[in-house]
N, C-alpha and C positions, 0 to 999 in steps of 0.2 A: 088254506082255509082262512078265514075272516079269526083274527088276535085283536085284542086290548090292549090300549096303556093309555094312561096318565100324560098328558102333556103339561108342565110345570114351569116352561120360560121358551122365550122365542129370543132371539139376539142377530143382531145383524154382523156380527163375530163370532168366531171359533171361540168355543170354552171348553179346556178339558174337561172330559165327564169324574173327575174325581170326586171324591164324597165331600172332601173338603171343598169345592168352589160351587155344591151344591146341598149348603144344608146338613151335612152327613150322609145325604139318601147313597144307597148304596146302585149300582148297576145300572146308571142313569146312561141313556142312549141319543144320540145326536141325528138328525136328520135333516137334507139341505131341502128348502119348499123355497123356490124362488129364488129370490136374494137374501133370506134370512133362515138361520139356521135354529131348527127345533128341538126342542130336550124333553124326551120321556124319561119316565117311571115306571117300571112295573109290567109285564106281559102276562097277556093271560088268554085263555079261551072262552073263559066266561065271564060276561057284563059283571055279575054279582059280585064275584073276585077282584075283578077291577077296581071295584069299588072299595075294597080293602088299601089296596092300593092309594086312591084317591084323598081317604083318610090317613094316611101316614104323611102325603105330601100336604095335606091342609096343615097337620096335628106341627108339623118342619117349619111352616111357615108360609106357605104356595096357597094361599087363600083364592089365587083365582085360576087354581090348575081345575082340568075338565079332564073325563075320558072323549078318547078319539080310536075309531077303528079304522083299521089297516087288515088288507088282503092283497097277496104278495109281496110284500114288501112296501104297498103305494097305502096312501090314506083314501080311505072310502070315504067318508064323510063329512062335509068342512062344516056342519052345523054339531053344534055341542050337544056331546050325549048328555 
């Protein structure tokens, strides 16, 4: 089914997802799109919830994180929710 997260930095390098090299945020997830590699926040099944999410990455410092949906594992939509 179609899940939520937070996208918070994109890098054209590997960065551990530790809390530490990401603000504190805890259970930040790496994803390879091309040649540059993506870093979420937060999973969810609902937009709403997401959006909890999306405030904890602003409130950290990620002023220009966005939700993005993914189903199966791939991203569905490359325009910002």
């Amino acid at each position: 089914g179609v899940f939520f997260k937070v996208q918070i930095a994109t890098s054209s390098t590997q960065i551990e997802t530790t809390p530490e090299n990401f603000k504190g945020l805890n259970g930040v997830e790496v994803y390879l799109s091309g040649k540059f590699y993506k870093y979420t926040y937060g999973i969810c099944r609902d937009k709403s919830k997401a959006a909890v999410f999306l405030n904890e990455a602003k409130q950290a410092g990620y002023d220009s994180a966005f939700i993005v949906s993914f189903e199966n594992g791939k991203r569905l939509n490359w325009e910002k929710l």
